[in-house]
KEKE-3310 file (N, C-alpha, C; in steps of 0.2 Angstrom, whole numbers, plus 5000, padded with zeros to 4 digits):
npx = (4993:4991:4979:4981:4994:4989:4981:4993:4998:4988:4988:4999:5001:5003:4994:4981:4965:4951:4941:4956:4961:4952:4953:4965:4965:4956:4948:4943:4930:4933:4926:4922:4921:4922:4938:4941:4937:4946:4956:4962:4970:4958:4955:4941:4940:4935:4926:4931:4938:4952:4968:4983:4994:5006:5003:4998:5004:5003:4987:4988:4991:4984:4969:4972:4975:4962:4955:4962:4958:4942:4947:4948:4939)
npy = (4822:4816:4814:4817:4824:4835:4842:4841:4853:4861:4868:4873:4884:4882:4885:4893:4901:4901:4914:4923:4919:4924:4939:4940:4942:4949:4956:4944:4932:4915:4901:4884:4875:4879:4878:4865:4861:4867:4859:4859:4855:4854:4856:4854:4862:4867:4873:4880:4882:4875:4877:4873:4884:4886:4883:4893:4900:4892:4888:4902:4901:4891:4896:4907:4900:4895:4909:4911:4902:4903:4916:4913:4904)
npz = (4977:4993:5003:5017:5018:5009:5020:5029:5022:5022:5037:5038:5032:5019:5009:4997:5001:4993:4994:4997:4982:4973:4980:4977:4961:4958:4944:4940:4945:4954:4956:4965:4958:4945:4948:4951:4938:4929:4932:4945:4960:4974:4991:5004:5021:5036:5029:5020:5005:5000:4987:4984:4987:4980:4966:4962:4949:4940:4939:4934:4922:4918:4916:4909:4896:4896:4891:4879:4871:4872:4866:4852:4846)
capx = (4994:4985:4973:4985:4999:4986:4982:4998:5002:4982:4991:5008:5000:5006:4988:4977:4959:4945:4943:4962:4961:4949:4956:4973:4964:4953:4941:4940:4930:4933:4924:4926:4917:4927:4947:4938:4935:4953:4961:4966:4967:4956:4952:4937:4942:4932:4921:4936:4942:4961:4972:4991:4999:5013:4999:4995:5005:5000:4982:4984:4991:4977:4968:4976:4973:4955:4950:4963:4954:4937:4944:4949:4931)
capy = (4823:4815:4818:4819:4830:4842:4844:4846:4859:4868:4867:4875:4889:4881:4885:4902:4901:4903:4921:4924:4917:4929:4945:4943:4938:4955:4956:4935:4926:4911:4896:4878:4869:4882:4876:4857:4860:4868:4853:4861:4850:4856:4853:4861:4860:4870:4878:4885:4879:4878:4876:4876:4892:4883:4880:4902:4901:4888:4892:4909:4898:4888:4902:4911:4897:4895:4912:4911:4896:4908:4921:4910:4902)
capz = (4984:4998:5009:5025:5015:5008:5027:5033:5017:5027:5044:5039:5029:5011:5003:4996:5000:4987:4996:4995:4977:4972:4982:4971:4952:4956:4942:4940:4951:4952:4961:4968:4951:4940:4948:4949:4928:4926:4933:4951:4965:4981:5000:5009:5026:5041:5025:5015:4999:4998:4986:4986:4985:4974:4960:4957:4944:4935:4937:4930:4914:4915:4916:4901:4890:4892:4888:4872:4866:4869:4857:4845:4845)
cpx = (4989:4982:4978:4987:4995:4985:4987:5000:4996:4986:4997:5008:5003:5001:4985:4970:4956:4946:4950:4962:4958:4948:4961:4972:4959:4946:4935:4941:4931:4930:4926:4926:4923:4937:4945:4940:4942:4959:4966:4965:4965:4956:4945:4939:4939:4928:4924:4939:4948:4963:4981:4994:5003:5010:4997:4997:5001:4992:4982:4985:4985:4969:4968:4975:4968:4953:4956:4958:4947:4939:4943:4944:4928)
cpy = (4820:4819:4822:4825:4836:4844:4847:4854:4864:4869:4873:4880:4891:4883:4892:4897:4904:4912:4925:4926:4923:4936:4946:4942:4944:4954:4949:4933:4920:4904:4889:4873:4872:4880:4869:4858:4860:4861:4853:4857:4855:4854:4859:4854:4867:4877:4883:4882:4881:4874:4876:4881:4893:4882:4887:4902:4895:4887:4898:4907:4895:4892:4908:4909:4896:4901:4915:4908:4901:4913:4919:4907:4906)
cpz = (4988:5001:5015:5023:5014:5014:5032:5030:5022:5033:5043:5034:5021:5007:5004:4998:4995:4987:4995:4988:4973:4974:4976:4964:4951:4952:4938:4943:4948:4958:4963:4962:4947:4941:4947:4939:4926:4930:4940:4956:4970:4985:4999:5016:5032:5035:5021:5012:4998:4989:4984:4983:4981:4967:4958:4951:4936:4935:4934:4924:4914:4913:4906:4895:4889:4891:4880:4867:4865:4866:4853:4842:4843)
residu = (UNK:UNK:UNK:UNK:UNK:UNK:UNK:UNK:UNK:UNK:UNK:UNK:UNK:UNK:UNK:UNK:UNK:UNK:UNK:UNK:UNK:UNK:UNK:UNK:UNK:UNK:UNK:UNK:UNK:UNK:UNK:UNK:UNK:UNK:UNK:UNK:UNK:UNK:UNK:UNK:UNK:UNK:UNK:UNK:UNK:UNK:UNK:UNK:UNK:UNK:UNK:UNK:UNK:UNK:UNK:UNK:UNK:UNK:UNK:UNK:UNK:UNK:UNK:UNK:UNK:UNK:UNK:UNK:UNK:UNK:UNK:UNK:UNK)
# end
């Protein structure tokens, strides 16, 4: 996704903030390095890290597989 796009998606209320992010996932924080590592695309934009609200679920997979792999380790 571009730059512009991911602004229009910030603009028209298509994305969770960080804060959000870590309101709905409860007792896992998660930060801007931590979605960066899992392969999530971000903005920060007026000091709030977005990303699109279409990608929860497939963060919570992604999510789900890395602490598989750490039990199985």
């Amino acid at each position: 996704m571009s730059e512009d796009e991911f602004l229009q998606l910030i603009s028209q209320g298509g994305t969770i903030t960080l804060g959000q992010l870590n309101a709905r996932l409860k007792v896992i924080k998660v930060d801007a390095s931590n979605l960066a590592a899992l392969g999530v695309t971000i903005r920060r934009e007026r000091g709030a890290v977005h990303m699109a609200a279409a990608g929860f679920r497939q963060l919570c997979d992604k999510l789900l597989e890395h602490v598989a792999d750490l039990k199985r380790s």
